[in-house]
C-alpha positions as CSV (number, residue, x, y, z in Angstrom):
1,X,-6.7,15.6,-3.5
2,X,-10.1,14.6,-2.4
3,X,-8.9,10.6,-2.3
4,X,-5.7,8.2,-1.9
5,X,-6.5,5.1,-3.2
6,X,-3.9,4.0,-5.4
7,X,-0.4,5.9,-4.7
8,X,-0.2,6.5,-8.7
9,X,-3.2,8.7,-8.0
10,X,-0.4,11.5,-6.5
11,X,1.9,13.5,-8.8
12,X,5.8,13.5,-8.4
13,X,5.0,17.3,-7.1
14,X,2.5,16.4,-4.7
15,X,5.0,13.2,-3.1
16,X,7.4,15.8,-3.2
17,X,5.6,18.4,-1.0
18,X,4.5,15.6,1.2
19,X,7.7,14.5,1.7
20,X,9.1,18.1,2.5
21,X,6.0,18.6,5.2
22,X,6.7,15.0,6.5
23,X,10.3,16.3,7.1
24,X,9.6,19.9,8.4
25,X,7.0,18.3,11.0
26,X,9.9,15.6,12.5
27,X,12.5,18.2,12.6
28,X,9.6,20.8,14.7
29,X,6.6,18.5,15.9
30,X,5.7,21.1,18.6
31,X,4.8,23.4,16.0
32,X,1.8,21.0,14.4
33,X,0.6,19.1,17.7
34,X,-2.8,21.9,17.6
35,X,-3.1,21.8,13.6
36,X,-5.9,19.1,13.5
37,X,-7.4,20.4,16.9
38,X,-11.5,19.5,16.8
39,X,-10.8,16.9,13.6
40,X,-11.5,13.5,13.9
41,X,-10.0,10.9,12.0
42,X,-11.8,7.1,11.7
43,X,-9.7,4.3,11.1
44,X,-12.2,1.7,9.1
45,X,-9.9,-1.7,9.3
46,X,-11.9,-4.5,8.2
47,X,-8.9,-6.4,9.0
48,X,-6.4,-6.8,11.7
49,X,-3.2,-3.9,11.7
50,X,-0.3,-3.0,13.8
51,X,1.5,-0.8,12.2
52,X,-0.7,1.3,9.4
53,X,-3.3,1.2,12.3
54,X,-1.8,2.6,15.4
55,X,0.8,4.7,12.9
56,X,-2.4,6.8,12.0
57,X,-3.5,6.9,14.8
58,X,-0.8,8.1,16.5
59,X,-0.1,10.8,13.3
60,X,-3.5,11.9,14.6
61,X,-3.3,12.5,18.1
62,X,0.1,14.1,17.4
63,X,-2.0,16.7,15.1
64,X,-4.0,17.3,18.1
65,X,-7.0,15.7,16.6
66,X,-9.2,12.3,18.1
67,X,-9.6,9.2,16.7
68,X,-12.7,7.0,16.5
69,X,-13.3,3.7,14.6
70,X,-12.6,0.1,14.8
71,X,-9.8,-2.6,14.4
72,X,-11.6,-6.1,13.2
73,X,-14.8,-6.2,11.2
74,X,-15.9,-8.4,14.0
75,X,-16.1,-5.1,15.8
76,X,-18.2,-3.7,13.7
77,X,-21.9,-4.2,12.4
78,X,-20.0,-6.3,9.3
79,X,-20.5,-8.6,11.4
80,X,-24.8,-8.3,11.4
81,X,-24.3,-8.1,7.6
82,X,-24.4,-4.3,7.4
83,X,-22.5,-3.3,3.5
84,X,-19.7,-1.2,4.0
85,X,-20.8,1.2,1.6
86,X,-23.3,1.3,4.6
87,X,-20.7,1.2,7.3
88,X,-18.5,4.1,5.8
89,X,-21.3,6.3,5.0
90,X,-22.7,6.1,8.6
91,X,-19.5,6.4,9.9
92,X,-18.4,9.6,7.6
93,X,-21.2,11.7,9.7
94,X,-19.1,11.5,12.9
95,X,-15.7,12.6,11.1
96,X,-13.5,14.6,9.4
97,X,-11.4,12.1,7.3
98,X,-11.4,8.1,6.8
99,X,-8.5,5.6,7.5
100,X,-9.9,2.5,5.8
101,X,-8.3,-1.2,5.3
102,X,-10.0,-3.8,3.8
103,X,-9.3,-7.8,2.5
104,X,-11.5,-7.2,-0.5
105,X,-9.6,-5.0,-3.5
106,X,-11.3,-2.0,-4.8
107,X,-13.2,-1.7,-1.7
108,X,-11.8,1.4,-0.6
109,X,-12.6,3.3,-4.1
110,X,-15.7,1.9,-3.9
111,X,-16.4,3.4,-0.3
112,X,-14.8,6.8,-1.4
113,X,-17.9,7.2,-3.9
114,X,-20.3,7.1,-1.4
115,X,-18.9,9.8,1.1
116,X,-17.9,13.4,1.6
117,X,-15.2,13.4,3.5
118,X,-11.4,12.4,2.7
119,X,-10.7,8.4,2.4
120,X,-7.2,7.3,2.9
121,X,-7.2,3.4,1.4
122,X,-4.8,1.9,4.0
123,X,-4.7,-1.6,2.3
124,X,-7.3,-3.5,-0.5
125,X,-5.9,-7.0,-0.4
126,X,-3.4,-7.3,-2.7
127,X,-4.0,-4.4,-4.3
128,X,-2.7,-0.9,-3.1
129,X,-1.2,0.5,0.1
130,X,-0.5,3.8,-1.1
131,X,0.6,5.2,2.5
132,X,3.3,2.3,2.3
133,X,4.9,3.4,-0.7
134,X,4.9,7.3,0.5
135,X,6.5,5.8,3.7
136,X,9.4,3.8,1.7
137,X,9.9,7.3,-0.3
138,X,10.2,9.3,2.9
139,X,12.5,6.6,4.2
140,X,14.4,6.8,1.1
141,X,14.4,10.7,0.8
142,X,15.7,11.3,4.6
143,X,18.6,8.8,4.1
144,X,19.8,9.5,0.8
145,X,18.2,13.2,0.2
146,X,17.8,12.6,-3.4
147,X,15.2,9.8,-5.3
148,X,17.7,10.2,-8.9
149,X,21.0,8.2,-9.8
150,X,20.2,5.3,-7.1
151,X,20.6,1.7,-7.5
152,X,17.2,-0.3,-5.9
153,X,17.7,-4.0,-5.7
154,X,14.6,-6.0,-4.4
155,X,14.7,-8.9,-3.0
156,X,11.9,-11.9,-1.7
157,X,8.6,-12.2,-3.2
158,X,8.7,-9.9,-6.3
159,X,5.8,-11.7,-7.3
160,X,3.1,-11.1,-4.9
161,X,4.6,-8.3,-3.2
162,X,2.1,-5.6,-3.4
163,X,5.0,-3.1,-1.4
164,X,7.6,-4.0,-4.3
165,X,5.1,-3.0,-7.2
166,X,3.8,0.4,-6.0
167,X,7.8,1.4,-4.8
168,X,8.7,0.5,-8.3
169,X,6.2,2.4,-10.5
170,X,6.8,5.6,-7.8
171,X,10.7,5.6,-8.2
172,X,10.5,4.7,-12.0
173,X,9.2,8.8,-12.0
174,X,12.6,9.7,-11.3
175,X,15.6,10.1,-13.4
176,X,18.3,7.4,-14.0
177,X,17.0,4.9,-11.7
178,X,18.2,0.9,-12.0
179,X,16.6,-2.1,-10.4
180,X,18.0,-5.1,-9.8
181,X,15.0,-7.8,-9.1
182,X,17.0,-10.4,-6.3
183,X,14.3,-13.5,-6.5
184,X,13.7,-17.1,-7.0
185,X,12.3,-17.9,-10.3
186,X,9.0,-18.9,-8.6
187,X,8.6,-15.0,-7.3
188,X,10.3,-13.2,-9.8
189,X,8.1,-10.0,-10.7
190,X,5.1,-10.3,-12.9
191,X,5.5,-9.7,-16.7
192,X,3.4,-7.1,-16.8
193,X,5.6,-4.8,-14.6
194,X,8.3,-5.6,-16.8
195,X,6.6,-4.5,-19.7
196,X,4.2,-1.7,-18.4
197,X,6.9,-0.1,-16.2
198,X,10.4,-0.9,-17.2
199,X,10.3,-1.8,-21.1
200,X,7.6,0.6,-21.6
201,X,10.0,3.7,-19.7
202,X,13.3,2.2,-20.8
203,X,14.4,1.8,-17.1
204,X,17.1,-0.3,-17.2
205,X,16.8,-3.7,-14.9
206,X,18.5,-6.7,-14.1
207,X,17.4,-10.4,-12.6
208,X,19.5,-12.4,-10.7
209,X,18.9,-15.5,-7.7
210,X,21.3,-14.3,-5.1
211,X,22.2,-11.2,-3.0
212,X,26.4,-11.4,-3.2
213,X,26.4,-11.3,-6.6
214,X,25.3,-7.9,-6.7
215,X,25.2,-6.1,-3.6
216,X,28.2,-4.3,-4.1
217,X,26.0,-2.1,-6.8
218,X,23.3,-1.4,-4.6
219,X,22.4,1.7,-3.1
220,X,19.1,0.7,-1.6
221,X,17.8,-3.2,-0.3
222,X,14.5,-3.7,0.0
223,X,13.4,-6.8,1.2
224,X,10.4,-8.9,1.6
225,X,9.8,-12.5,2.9
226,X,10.0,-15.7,0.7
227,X,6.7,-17.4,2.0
228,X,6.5,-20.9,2.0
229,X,3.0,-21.1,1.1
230,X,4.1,-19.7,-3.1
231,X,5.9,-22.5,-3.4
232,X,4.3,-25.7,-5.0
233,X,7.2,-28.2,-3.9
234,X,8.2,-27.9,0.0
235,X,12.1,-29.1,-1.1
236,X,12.2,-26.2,-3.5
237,X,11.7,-24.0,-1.0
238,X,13.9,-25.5,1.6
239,X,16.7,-25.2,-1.0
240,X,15.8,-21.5,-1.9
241,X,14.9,-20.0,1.7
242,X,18.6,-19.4,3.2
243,X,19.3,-17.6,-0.5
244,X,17.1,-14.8,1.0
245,X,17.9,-14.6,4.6
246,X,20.0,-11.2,4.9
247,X,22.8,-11.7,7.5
248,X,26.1,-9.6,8.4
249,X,28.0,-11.8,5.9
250,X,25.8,-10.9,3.2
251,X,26.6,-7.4,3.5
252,X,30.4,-7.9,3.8
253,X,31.0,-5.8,0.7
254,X,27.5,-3.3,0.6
255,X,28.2,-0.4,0.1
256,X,29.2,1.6,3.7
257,X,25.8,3.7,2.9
258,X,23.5,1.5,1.9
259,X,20.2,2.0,2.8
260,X,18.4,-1.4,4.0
261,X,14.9,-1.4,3.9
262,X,11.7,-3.7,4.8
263,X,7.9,-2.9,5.1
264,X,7.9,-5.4,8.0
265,X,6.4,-7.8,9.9
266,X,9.9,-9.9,8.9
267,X,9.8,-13.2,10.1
268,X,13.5,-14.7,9.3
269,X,13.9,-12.7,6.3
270,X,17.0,-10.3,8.0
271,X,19.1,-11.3,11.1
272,X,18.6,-9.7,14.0
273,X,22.1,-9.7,13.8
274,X,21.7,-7.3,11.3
275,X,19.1,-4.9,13.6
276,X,22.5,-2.7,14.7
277,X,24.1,-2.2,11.6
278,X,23.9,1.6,10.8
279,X,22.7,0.9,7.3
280,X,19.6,-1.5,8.9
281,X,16.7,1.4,8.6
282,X,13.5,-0.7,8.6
283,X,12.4,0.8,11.8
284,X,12.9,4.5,10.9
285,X,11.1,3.6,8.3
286,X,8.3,3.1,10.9
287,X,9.0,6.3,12.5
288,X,8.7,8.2,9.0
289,X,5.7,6.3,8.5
290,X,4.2,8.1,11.5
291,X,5.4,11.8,10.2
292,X,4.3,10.9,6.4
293,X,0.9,10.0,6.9
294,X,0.8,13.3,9.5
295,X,1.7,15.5,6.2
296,X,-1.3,13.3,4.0
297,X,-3.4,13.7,7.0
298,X,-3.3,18.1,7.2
299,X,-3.3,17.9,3.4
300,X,-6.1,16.4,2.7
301,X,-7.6,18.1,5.5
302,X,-6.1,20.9,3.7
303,X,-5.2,22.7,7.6
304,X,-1.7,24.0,7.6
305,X,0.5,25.5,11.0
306,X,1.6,29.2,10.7
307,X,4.3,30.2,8.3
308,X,3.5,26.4,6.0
């Protein structure tokens, strides 16, 4: 694995060994804080981060390893004009492996063909974020211990939701898995998800326009935000918005394991009402984050603690 650009570029093995380092290194973190000892990792964002940023980061300095780079490409010598085929390749002399993000798609791939070392894409506009989508199915994997025989409803923007169409081509891998697509008809997914994914494997899926109508079936919630801006009439989505809002009274008859899940920032998308309810685990999703990309990190590094 000398690249991650798009998370379809892993095999189910390959998530699946991730996932089991991911978990071995939260359950014994003292064991793989020396692993990356003398490696440097450079985090390339060409836009602003918070979470993928300082989440790699921090897998890094957990390793043991440093961390160089920048967090705005008004930091950088983007800014004079310099390419960042130019950029990346300067910057590959002074590392070990590269955390990039950047507003342009296909950027990434495009940098990984000029360099050497590893290159994580950590976000291509609306394109891929493949260290999301490993984080959703560590999240997954740790609370239900199994990726088979689960029910995943969606709900927000299926539309534009770059999060919602990489989860759905990685869990449509596994067996007897159902999606329920929770949307207003102006973000419902795209047709070609529909047809390349779910007609094309048979995976059986259902659309509806509210949460109570089907919560009862789900086993997993993931939601995004409805965003004003996709809508062309502002009364549409005045009428919609509340539709979408996950609150305690939505989950009145979930499921008493349901798994609740968000790639975050929310904005009003789910009560913080709903931040203490045991089945709320959009910030240990975070936390996995964190161990995740500290499995991709010593893989593609390929460094491993004694007895891995």
């Amino acid at each position: 694995m000398k690249h991650l650009i798009d998370p379809m570029d892993l095999t189910v093995e390959e998530i699946d060994r991730l996932i089991e380092l991911g978990g071995k290194i939260l359950q014994n973190k003292e064991k793989y804080q020396e692993v990356c000892k003398h490696k440097s990792l450079a985090t390339l964002f060409f836009e602003p981060s918070t979470r993928t940023r300082l989440s790699f980061e921090a897998a890094m300095l957990e390793l043991g390893g440093n961390v160089l780079g920048f967090s705005s490409a008004n930091s950088s010598s983007a800014q004079k004009g310099e390419s960042v085929s130019d950029t990346v390749r300067t910057v590959s002399s002074y590392c070990d492996i590269i955390a990039m993000r950047h507003p342009k798609e296909g950027a990434p791939l495009v940098a990984s063909r000029k360099i050497d070392v590893p290159l994580i894409n950590a976000g291509d506009g609306g394109h891929y974020h493949p260290t999301q989508t490993l984080t959703d199915l560590m999240t997954i994997y740790q609370e239900k211990g199994h990726f088979d025989n689960l029910t995943v409803g969606m709900c927000g923007d299926l539309k534009f939701g770059r999060t919602v169409h990489s989860l759905i081509k990685a869990m449509s891998r596994y067996e007897n898995v159902r999606f329920v697509m929770i949307s207003p008809e102006e973000l419902r997914l795209p047709d070609y998800i529909v047809k390349d994914v779910f007609e094309k494997k048979n995976i059986p899926y259902t659309e509806v326009s509210t949460m109570e109508e089907v919560m009862p079936e789900l086993d997993i919630l993931y939601m995004t935000r409805v965003q004003r801006e996709r809508f062309f009439n502002e009364q549409d989505y005045i009428r919609l918005k509340d539709s979408f809002i996950l609150d305690p009274e939505k989950l009145i008859n979930a499921k008493e394991d349901l798994c609740i899940m968000h790639p975050l920032p929310r904005v009003n998308e789910i009560s913080t009402k709903v931040d203490d309810d045991p089945r709320a685990c959009y910030f240990k999703q975070v936390r996995y984050g964190k161990f995740i990309r500290m499995a991709l990190i010593m893989t593609m590094l390929g460094v491993k603690a004694n007895e891995d």
